[in-house]
Structure formats: structure tokens, C-alpha cells
TORBA-370615 format. One record per residue (C-alpha): residue number from 1; y, x, z. Coordinates in steps of 0.05 Angstrom, whole numbers, plus 5000, padded with zeros to 4 digits. Layout:
N
(pt NUM (Y X Z)),
...
***
This chain:
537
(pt 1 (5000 5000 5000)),
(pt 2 (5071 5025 4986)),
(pt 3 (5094 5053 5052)),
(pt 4 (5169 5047 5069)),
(pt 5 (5167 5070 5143)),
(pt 6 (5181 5136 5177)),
(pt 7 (5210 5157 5240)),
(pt 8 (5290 5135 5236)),
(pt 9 (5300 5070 5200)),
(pt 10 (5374 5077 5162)),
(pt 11 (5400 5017 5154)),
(pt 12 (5425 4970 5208)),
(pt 13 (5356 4938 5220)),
(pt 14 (5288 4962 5218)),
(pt 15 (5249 4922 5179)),
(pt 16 (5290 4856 5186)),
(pt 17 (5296 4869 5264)),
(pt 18 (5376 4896 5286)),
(pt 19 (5371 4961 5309)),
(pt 20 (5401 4962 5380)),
(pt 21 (5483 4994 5398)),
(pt 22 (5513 5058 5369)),
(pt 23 (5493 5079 5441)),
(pt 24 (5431 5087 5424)),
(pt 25 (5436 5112 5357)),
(pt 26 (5478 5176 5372)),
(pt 27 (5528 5214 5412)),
(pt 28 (5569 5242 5359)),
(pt 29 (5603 5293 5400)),
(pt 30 (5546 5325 5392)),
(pt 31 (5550 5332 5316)),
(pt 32 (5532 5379 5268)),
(pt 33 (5565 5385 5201)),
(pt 34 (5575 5331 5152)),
(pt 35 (5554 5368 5106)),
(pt 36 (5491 5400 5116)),
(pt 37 (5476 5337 5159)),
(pt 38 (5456 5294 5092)),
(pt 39 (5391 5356 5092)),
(pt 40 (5377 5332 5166)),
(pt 41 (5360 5267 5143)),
(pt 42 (5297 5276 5116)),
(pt 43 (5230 5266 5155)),
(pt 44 (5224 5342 5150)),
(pt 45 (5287 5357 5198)),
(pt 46 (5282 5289 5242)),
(pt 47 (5262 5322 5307)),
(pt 48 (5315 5377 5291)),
(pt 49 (5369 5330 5284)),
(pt 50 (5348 5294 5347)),
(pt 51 (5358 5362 5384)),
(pt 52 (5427 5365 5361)),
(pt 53 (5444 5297 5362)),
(pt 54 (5415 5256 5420)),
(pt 55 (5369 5219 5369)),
(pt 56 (5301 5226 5418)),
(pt 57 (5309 5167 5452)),
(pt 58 (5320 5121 5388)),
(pt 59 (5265 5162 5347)),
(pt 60 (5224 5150 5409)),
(pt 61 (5230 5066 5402)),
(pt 62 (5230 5064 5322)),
(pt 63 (5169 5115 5317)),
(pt 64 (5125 5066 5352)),
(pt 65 (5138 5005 5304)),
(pt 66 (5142 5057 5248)),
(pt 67 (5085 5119 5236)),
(pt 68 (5116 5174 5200)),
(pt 69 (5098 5191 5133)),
(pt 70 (5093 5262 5088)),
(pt 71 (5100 5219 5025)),
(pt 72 (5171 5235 5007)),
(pt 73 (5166 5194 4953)),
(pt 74 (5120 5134 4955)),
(pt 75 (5107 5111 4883)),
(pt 76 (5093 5156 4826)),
(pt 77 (5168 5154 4786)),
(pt 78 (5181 5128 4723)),
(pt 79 (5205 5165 4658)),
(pt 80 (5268 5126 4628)),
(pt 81 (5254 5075 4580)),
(pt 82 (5288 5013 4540)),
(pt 83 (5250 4966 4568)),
(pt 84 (5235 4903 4532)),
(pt 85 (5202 4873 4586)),
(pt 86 (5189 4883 4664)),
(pt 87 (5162 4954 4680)),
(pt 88 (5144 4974 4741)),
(pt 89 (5113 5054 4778)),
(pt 90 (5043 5057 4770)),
(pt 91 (5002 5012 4816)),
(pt 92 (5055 4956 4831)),
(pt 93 (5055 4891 4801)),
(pt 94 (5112 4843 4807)),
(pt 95 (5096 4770 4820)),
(pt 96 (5159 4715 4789)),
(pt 97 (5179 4667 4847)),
(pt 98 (5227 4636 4802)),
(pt 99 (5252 4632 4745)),
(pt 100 (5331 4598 4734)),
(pt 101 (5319 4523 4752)),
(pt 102 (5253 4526 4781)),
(pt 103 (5242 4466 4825)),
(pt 104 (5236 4477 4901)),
(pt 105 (5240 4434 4959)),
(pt 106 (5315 4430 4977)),
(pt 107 (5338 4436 4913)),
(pt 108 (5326 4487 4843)),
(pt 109 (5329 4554 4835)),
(pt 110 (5398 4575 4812)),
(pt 111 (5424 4627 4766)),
(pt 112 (5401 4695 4765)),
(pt 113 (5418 4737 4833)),
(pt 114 (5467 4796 4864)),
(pt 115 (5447 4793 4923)),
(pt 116 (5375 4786 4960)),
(pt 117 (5363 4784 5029)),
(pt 118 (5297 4776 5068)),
(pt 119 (5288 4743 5140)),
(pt 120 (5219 4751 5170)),
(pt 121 (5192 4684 5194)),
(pt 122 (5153 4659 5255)),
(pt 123 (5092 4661 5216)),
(pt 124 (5061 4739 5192)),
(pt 125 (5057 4720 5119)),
(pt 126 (5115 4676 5109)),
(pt 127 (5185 4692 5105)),
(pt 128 (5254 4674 5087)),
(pt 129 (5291 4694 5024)),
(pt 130 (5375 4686 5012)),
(pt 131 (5395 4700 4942)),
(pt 132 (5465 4706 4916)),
(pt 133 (5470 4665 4850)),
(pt 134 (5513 4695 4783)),
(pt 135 (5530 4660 4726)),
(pt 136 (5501 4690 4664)),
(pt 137 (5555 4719 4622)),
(pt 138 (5591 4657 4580)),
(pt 139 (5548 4609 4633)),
(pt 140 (5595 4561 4678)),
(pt 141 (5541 4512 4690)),
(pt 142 (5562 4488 4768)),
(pt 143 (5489 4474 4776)),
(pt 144 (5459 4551 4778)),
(pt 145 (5510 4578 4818)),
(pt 146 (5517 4582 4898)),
(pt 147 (5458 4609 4936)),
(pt 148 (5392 4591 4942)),
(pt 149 (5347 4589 5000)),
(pt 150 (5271 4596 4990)),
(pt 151 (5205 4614 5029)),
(pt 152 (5153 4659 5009)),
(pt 153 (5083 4665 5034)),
(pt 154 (5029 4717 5019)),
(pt 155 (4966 4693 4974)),
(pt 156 (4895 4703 4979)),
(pt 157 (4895 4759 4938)),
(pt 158 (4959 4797 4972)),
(pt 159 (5014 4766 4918)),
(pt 160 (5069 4721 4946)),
(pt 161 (5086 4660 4919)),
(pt 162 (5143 4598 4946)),
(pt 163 (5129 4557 5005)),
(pt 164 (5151 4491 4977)),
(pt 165 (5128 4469 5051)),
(pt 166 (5183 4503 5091)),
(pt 167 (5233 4458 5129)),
(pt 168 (5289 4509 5105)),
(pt 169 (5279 4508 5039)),
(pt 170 (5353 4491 5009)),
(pt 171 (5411 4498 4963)),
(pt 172 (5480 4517 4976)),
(pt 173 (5526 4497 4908)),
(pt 174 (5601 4490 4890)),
(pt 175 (5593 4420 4921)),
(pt 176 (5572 4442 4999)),
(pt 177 (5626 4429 5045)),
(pt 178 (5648 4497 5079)),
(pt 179 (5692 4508 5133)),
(pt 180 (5744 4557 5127)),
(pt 181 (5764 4595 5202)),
(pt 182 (5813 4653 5218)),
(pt 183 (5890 4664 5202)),
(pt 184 (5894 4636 5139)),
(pt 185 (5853 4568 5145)),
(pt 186 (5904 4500 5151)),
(pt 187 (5970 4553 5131)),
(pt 188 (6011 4537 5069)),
(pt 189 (5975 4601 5033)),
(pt 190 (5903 4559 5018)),
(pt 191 (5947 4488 5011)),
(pt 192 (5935 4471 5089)),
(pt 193 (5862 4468 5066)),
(pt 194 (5816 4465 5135)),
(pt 195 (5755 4467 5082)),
(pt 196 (5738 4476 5014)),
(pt 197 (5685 4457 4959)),
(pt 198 (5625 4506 4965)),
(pt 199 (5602 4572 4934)),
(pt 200 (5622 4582 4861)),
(pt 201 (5625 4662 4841)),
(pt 202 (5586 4699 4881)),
(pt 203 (5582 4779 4885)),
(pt 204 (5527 4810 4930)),
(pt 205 (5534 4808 5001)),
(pt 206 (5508 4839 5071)),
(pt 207 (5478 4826 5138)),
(pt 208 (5517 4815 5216)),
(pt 209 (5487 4853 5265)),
(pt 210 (5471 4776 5297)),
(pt 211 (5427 4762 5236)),
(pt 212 (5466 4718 5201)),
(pt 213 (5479 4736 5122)),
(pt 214 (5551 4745 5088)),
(pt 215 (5559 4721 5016)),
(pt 216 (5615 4759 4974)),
(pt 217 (5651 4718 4939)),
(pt 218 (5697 4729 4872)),
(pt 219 (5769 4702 4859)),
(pt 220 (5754 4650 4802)),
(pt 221 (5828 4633 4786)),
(pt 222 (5822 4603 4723)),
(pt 223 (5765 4560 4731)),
(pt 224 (5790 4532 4798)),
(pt 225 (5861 4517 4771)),
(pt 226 (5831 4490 4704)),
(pt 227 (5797 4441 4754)),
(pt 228 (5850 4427 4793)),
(pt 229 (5825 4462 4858)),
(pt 230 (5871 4516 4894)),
(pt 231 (5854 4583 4868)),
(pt 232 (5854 4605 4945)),
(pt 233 (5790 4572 4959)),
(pt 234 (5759 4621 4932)),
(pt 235 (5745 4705 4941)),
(pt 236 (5721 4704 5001)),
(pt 237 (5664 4731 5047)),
(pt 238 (5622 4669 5069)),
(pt 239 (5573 4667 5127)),
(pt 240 (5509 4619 5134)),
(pt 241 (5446 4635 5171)),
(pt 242 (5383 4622 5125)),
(pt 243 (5334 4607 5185)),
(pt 244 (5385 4547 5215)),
(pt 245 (5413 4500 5163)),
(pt 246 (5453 4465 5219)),
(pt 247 (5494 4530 5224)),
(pt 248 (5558 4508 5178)),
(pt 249 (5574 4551 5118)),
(pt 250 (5640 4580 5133)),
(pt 251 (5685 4634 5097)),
(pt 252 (5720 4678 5139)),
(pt 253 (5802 4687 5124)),
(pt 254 (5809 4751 5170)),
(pt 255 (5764 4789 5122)),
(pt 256 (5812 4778 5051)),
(pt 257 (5807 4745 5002)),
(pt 258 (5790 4793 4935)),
(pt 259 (5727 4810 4894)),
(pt 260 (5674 4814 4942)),
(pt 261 (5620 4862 4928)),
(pt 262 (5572 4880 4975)),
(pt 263 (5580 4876 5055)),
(pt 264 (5556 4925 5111)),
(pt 265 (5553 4915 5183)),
(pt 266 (5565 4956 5242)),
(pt 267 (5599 4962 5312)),
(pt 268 (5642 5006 5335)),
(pt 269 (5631 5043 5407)),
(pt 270 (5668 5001 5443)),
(pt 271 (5620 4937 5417)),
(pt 272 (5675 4906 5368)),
(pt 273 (5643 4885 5302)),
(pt 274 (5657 4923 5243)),
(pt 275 (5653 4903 5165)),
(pt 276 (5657 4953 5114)),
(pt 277 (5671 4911 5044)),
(pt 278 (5673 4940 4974)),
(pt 279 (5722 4909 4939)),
(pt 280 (5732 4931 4862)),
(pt 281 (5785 4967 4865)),
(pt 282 (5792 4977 4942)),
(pt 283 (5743 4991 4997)),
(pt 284 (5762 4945 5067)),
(pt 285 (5744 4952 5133)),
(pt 286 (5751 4895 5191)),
(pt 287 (5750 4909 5256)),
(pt 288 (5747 4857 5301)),
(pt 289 (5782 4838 5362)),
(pt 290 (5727 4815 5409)),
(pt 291 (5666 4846 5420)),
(pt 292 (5588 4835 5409)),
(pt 293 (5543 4806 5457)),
(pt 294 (5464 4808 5441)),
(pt 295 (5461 4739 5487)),
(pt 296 (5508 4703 5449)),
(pt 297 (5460 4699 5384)),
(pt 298 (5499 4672 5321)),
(pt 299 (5547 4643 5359)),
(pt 300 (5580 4721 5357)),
(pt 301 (5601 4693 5279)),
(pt 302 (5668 4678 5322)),
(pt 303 (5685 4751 5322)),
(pt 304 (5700 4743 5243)),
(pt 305 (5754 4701 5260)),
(pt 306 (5802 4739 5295)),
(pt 307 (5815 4821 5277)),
(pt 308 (5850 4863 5234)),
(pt 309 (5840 4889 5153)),
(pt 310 (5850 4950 5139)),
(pt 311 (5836 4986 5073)),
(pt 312 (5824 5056 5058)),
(pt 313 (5869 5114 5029)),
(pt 314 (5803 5155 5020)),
(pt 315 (5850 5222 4998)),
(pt 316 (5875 5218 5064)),
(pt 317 (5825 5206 5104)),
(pt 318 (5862 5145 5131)),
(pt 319 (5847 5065 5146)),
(pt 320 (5912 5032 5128)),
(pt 321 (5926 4954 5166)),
(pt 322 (5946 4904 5118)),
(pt 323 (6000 4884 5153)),
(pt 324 (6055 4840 5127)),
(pt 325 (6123 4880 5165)),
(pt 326 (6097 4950 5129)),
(pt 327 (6083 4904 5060)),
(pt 328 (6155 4878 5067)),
(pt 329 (6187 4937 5071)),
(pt 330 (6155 4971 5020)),
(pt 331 (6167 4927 4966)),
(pt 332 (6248 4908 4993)),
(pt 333 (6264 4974 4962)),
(pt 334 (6295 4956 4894)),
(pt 335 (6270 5024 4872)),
(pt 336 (6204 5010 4885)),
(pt 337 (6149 5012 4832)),
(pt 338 (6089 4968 4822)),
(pt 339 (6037 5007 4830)),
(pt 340 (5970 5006 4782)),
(pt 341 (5922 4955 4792)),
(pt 342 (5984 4899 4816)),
(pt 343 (5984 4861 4756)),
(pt 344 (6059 4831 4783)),
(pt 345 (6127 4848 4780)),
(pt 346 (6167 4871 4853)),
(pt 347 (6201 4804 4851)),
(pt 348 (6142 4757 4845)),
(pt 349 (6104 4807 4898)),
(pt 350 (6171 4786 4952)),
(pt 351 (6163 4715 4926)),
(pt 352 (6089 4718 4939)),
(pt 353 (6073 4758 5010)),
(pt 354 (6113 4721 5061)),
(pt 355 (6070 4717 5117)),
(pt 356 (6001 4741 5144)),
(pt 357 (5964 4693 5116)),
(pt 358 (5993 4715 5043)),
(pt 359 (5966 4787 5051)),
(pt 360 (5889 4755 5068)),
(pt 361 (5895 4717 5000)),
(pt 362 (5927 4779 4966)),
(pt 363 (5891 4830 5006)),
(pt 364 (5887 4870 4945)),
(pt 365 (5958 4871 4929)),
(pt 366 (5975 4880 4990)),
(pt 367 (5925 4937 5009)),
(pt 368 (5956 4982 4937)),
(pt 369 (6024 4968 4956)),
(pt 370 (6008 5015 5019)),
(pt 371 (5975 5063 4982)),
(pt 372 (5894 5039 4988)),
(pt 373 (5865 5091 4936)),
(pt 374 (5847 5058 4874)),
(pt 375 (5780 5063 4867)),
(pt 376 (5728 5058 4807)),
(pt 377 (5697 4986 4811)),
(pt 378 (5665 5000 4882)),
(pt 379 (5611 4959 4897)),
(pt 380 (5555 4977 4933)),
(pt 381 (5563 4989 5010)),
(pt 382 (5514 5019 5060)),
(pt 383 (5510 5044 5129)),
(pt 384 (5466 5093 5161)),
(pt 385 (5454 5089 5232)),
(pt 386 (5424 5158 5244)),
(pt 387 (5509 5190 5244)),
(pt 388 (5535 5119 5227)),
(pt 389 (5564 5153 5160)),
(pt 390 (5581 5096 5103)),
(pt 391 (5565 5106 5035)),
(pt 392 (5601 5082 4973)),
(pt 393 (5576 5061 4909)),
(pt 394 (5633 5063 4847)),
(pt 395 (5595 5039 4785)),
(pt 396 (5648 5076 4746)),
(pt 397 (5676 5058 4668)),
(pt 398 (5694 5089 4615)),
(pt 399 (5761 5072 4613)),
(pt 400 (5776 5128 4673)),
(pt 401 (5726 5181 4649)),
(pt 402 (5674 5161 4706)),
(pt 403 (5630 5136 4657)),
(pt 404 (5567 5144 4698)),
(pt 405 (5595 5125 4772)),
(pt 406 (5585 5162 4834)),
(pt 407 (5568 5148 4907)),
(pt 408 (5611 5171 4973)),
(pt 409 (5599 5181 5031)),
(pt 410 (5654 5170 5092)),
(pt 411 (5641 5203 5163)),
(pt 412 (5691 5157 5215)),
(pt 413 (5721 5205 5263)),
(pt 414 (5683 5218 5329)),
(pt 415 (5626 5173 5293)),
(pt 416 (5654 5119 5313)),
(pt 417 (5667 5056 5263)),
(pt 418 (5717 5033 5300)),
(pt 419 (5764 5092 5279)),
(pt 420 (5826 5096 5240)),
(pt 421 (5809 5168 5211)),
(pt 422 (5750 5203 5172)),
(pt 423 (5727 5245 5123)),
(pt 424 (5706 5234 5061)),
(pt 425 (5652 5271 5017)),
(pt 426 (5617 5261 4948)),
(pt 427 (5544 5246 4965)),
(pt 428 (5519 5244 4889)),
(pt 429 (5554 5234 4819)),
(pt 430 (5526 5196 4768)),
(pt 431 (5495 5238 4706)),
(pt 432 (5435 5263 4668)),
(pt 433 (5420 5320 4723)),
(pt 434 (5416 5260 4775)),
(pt 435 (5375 5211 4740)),
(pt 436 (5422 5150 4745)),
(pt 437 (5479 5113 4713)),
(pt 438 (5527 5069 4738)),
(pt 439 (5510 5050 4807)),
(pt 440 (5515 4988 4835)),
(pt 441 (5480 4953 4898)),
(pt 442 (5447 5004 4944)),
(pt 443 (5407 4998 5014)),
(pt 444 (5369 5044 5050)),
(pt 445 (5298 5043 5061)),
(pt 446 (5262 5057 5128)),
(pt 447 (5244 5123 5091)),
(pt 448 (5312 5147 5081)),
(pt 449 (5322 5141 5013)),
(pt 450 (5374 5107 4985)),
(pt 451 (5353 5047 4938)),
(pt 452 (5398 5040 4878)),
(pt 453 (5408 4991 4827)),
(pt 454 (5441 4999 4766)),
(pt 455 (5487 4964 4724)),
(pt 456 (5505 4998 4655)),
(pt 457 (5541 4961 4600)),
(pt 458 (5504 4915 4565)),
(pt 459 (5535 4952 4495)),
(pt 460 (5526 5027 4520)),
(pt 461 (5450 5021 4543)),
(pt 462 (5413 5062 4499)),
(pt 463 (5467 5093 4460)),
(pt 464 (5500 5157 4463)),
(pt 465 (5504 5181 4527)),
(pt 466 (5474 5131 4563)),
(pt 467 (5410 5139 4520)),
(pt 468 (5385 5191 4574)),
(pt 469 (5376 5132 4622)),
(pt 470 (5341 5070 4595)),
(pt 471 (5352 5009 4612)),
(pt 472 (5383 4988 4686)),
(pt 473 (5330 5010 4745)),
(pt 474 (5327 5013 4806)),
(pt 475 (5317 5074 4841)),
(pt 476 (5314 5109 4895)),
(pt 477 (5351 5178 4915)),
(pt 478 (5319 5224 4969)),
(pt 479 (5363 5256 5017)),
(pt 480 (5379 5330 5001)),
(pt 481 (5410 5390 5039)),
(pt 482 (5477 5386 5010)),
(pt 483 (5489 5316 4970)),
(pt 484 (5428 5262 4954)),
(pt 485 (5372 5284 4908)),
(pt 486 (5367 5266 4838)),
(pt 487 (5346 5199 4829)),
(pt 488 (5273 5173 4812)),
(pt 489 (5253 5113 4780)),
(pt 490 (5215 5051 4811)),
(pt 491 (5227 4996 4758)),
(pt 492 (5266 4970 4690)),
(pt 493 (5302 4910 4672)),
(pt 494 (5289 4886 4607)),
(pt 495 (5340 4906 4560)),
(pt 496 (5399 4857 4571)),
(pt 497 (5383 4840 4647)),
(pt 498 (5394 4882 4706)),
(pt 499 (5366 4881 4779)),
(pt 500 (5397 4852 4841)),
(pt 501 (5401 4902 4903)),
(pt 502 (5331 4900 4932)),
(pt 503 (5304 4873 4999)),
(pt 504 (5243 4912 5032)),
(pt 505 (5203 4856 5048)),
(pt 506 (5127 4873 5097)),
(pt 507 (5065 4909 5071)),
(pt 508 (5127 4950 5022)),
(pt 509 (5137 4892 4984)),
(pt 510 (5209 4902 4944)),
(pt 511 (5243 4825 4925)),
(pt 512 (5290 4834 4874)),
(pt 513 (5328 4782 4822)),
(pt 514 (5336 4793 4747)),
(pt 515 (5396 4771 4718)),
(pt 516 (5425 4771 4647)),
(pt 517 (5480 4818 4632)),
(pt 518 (5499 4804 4565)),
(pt 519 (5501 4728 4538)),
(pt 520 (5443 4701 4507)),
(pt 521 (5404 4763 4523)),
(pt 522 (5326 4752 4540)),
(pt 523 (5296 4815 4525)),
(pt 524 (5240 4795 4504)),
(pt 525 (5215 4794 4575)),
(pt 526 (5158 4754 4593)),
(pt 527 (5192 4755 4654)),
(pt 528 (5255 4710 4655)),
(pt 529 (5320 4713 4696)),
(pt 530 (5298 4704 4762)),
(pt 531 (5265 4719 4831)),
(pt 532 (5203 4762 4836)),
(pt 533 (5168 4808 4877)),
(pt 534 (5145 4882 4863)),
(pt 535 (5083 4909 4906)),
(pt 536 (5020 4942 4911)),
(pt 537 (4971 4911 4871)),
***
């Protein structure tokens, strides 16, 4: 079976289980340096880096759920290849859940999926599944998009297939009623609006250290005005908890309002919650005001509601509150110029930030009038509990000569995510020598590789330079002394589709979605757009 445990799980859960406090991942004081730490995350150096880092008491509690492994690399990789259906490594076979539309209980299978969560269930071979719906390119059919709940349970012969049993089995569409909370909800910036009409555009997403899962939104300004509904409803980060359909659907105002990519979770050392968001063009932090509490379950969602946005100036090592004083006086200078990526003039930008609320619903306007670096379509987000470091996915584009995309890594002073300051380093750029193009959702495994998937122009795959990769994959990169190693293959899209960020799912099953990147496009796959599972078979 493919095996994706070790010692030190690195991401905020092991398995689907929250790893406990920064506490008891590491006293960062006792640091080595950031950059020969990346070769001391390996299962080679683990007891070394516990030595220097405090680590023996949380190797000590994950090693016992988790038996280590020498594999460092637990499927045999895959050469790159235009795919023109599903391929898989060697000895995996994938299993379709669902294909766009498929008929469940609660509802039907929306449209393809960013984002793909899984939530283990009371019951060993059953489990939970969130997915993220995206509209198919040219698609604006209201039906496939939201999110889709589903349950999966194992088969006789080790596959997984839907429980069209569960009791949680559901749909959330543009139609759900969702509650909006924080500064912005009832304020003249969303129309007054208390609530709004559903899910529409949705990015990827992430996990709360209470369990819950966050949906990333995209601004969808034409299609809501066309329709008559306040662009503002939209661009958000939503919360729901898959396991508890009772638990309302909310967006969250104190996190901004911009496009959403993916989400990632931690808490800072004093126990306030912490999102990291990539945004496009700008990667966000929140910090929030109040702290976690373990007792208090999903009923810690509150701390979304009240804390301050911040966005980062990566050149200067610097988190940067949105603030709407500090926005106002930049732009009140008559000599002031717009900078790139503010598609409005100074006097529309005084007409348009006012108050608070107006820099949540412009957070990106706001966050590159105070010098945010402008970044190169960030989108995937990840944080590794072993030094709390976050790492940065920017698929990258032509247009700024990043064709190929690269992934970051940030080091928050004193380790703590509740900082103001870090450091910033390049942890791998996209490229023949590293295997992989244009990076896009990423999440670490309990192996300590980082899972990639990729999301290359529909036009460019297979031509010119981007000939040397295939067709999208998803991959995963190896930790390596001085950056991550170069990237190895576990699966292709068919031409024209691309995978969702994975979810490790038990027995090293990997859920993914397919989704179509260019319109029309079917690949020829006898494997549709839609939900499936990838494991040892």
C-alpha cells in the first residue's frame, strides 16, 4: 500500500486529526538556520532536528500513530507525457466517484473541483469529502457551481466508491442562504446586506485548526451586477463544517474580500488564530483578536470575525495592516501614483475607501496602495508545523518572464505566526532541472514532501518550452538541503484538464478532482471531469 507516514507530519493535521499548539511543535529560540533547515526536514535528519529544536516530545506523540519509513519516495515516478487520458505511477489505480452531475443523495455532483478536502468519519471505511466546485471555462451554469458534499466508503475489493446512505450527503449552490459576520456585514460597503445568495466562484480553500473547512471565493463582478446582485457579495473566504450541516455557511468580512486561492491555518504563540491567504496578486495574513480554545469545538469560527488584515511586502520582510488612516493618507497626496495592479484612478480610489469596511471589499487595492509586493498569481498556501515556515506557490505567466512559477518559503520572526516580521527565501523555481511547471495548489504529506499540482496554459502545454513537462500532474517535491528537490511525477490530467490540490485520504489513498481547463476540452479521457480516487491497487 502507498505509505504516506513518517515520523513528523507537516501539515496542520496528521492524517485528518489537528496537530496540537505551536507549544508543542517547537521552541524556535532554539533554531537553526533557515536555510540549511529545509535539509533537516527529511526523515534522515528528524532526530537531529529534534536535538536542536525541541521536536522530541512532538516526534515522540506522532511516531506512535505514524511508523517511520526509508521509502523517500513511495511510488515509482512518472516520465512526462501528453496525456490523453488518466495516468497514474505504476501500481495505483484511480476509481471515478463522480463525474459533473452525478446524482447523490442531497443533491448532484457539481462542476469540476479546486479544492478537496477529506474528514475521516465515525466509521473506519467511510469518510467525508468537501469539494470546491469551478465553472468550466465559458460554463456559467448556476447548477455545477458551489460545493459539494459527498461520502465515500471502501469496497470489497479495497476501491472506494459514494455512500449515497450518509445523512450528510449535500449541496451548497448560488442559492444557499449564507450569513455574512465581521466589520463589513449590515455597513453601506455590501448594501447593508446581513446575508447573501450562496457560493458562486469558488477558488480552493483550507482547513481551521477547529476542523471546520474555508472555501475561497472569487470576485465575480460582472456576473453578479448583470444579475442585479451587489458585486460585494462575493470574494470572500466562506466557512461550513462538512460533518454538521446545521453549522450555517457564513463568509467571513475580517478576512477581505479578493481572489481567494488557497487558505492555511495556524496559531500564533500566544493561541490567536492565524490565516495565511494567497490572493493573486497579494499574499494576506489575519490574525485574530481572540484566542483558540480546544473546548470550544467549532464554535472557535467566532475568532474569524473580529482581527486584523494584513498583507505582505515580501522585499521587506514586513506584514503591512490594511488600515484605512495609512490608506487615506497615501492616496490624499495629489502627487501620488496608482500603482500596478489598481486598475483605478487616485480620485475614484478617495471616492471608493472611506471607511474600514471599504478596505475588506477592496483589500486588494487597499493592500498595493501600501506597498503589498505584487506578486505572480499566488495561489497555493501551505504551512509546516515542524518550524511553522509558510510556503508560497506563484503559478507564474508569461507576461512577467516567470513563465514556469516558483514556490517561497516565509520564516515569521521568532517562529511565531503571529509576527509582524520575517524572512523570506526561494524554496524551488519552476523549470526543466525541477521537473515542474506552473505551480498551483500544494499540501504536505505526512512524509514531508510537498504535493504539487499544476496548472499550465491550456495553449502552452506541449509546446515549446513547456513540451519538457506534459500535461498538468501532480507531484510531489522531496525536501533537500538547500531548497526542495526536483519534482517527481505521481499522475497526468488528460490534455485539457488539470488536477485539484489533493487530499491524503487512509490506507495512502490520494482524492483528487479533474477539471477542464480549456472550453470544450475532453481529452479524450475515459475519465471525465470529476471526483476520483488514486490508490494502491
Amino acid at each position: 500500500m502507498l505509505s504516506l507516514e513518517l515520523e513528523v507530519p507537516l501539515t496542520g493535521y496528521i492524517g485528518n486529526r489537528h496537530v496540537g499548539t505551536r507549544e508543542d511543535i517547537m521552541d524556535y529560540e532554539k533554531q537553526v538556520s533557515r536555510r540549511s533547515f529545509l535539509g533537516l526536514l527529511g526523515s534522515g535528519a528528524v532526530a537531529f532536528a529534534a536535538a536542536s529544536t525541541g521536536l522530541n516530545s512532538f516526534i515522540g506523540k506522532a511516531s506512535a500513530a505514524a511508523p517511520a519509513s526509508a521509502v523517500p519516495l513511495p511510488f515509482p515516478a512518472l516520465q512526462p507525457v501528453l496525456a490523453a487520458k488518466l495516468i497514474t505511477a505504476g501500481g495505483f489505480k484511480a476509481d471515478q466517484l463522480a463525474a459533473d452531475g452525478t446524482a447523490f443523495k442531497g443533491g448532484s455532483y457539481g462542476i469540476g473541483g479546486g479544492f478537496i478536502s477529506y474528514f475521516d468519519s465515525e466509521e473506519a471505511d467511510k469518510g467525508l469529502l468537501w469539494i470546491n466546485h469551478t465553472p468550466a471555462p465559458g460554463g456559467n451554469s448556476a447548477e455545477g457551481r458551489g460545493a459539494s458534499v459527498v461520502s465515500v466508503k471502501r469496497t470489497a475489493g479495497g476501491g472506494w466508491k459514494l455512500d449515497n446512505d450518509s445523512k450528510h450527503a449535500r449541496r451548497i449552490t448560488p442559492g444557499t442562504r449564507v450569513e455574512l459576520t465581521g466589520p463589513a456585514r449590515g455597513t453601506r460597503s455590501v448594501n447593508g446586506a446581513s446575508s447573501v445568495q450562496g457560493l458562486w466562484t469558488n477558488g480552493t480553500g483550507g482547513r481551521t485548526p477547529w476542523g471546520t473547512v474555508l472555501a475561497g471565493e472569487q470576485p465575480n463582478d460582472t456576473d453578479a451586477a448583470a444579475a442585479g446582485i451587489n458585486p460585494a457579495s462575493y470574494g470572500w473566504l466562506a466557512e461550513a463544517d462538512p460533518a454538521d450541516a446545521g453549522f450555517q455557511v457564513r463568509k467571513h468580512t475580517a478576512l477581505g474580500r479578493f481572489t481567494h486561492g488557497q487558505a492555511a491555518s495556524a496559531l500564533a504563540s500566544d493561541g490567536r488564530a492565524v490565516i495565511y491567504m494567497s490572493g493573486g496578486q497579494v499574499l494576506y495574513k489575519f490574525i485574530s483578536s481572540g484566542r483558540y480554545n480546544a473546548a470550544d469545538g467549532t464554535s472557535n469560527s467566532s475568532l474569524l470575525e473580529k482581527g486584523t488584515l494584513y498583507a505582505a511586502n515580501i522585499s521587506g520582510g514586513e506584514w503591512i495592516e490594511l488600515d484605512i488612516k495609512a490608506v487615506r493618507k497615501v492616496i490624499a497626496n495629489p502627487a501620488y501614483r496608482v500603482p500596478q495592479g489598481v486598475n483605478r484612478l487616485r480620485e475614484d480610489l478617495l471616492s471608493q475607501l472611506r471607511g474600514q469596511a471599504d478596505v475588506l471589499v477592496y483589500a486588494q487595492e487597499a493592500a498595493l496602495v501600501l506597498g503589498a509586493t505584487r506578486l505572480d498569481r499566488a495561489a497555493g498556501a501551505a504551512v509546516h508545523p515542524a518550524d511553522g515556515s509558510f510556503f508560497l506557490a506563484q503559478t507564474g505567466s508569461e507576461d512577467t518572464g516567470s513563465s514556469f512559477g516558483s514556490i517561497l518559503r516565509l520564516i515569521e520572526e521568532n517562529g511565531d505566526a503571529g509576527s509582524l516580521r520575517f524572512e523570506a527565501d526561494p524554496a524551488a523555481h519552476g523549470g526543466r532541472l525541477a521537473g515542474f511547471s506552473s505551480p498551483s495548489g500544494i499540501a504536505f504529506d505526512e512524509s514531508g514532501k510537498l504535493w504539487v499540482a499544476s496548472d499550465m496554459p491550456a495553449s502552452r502545454i506541449g509546446a515549446g518550452a513547456y513540451a519538457a513537462f506534459g500535461s498538468n500532474s501532480l507531484q510531489a517535491l522531496p525536501p533537500g538541503k538547500e531548497s526542495l528537490g526536483s519534482a517527481e511525477a505521481f499522475a497526468y490530467a488528460p490534455e485539457g484538464s488539470a488536477f485539484s490540490l489533493p487530499a491524503f485520504g487512509p490506507g495512502g489513498t490520494v482524492f483528487t478532482a479533474i477539471s477542464q481547463t480549456e472550453k470544450g476540452s475532453t481529452g479524450g479521457s475515459s475519465l471525465p471531469s470529476g471526483l476520483i480516487a488514486i490508490r494502491k491497487g
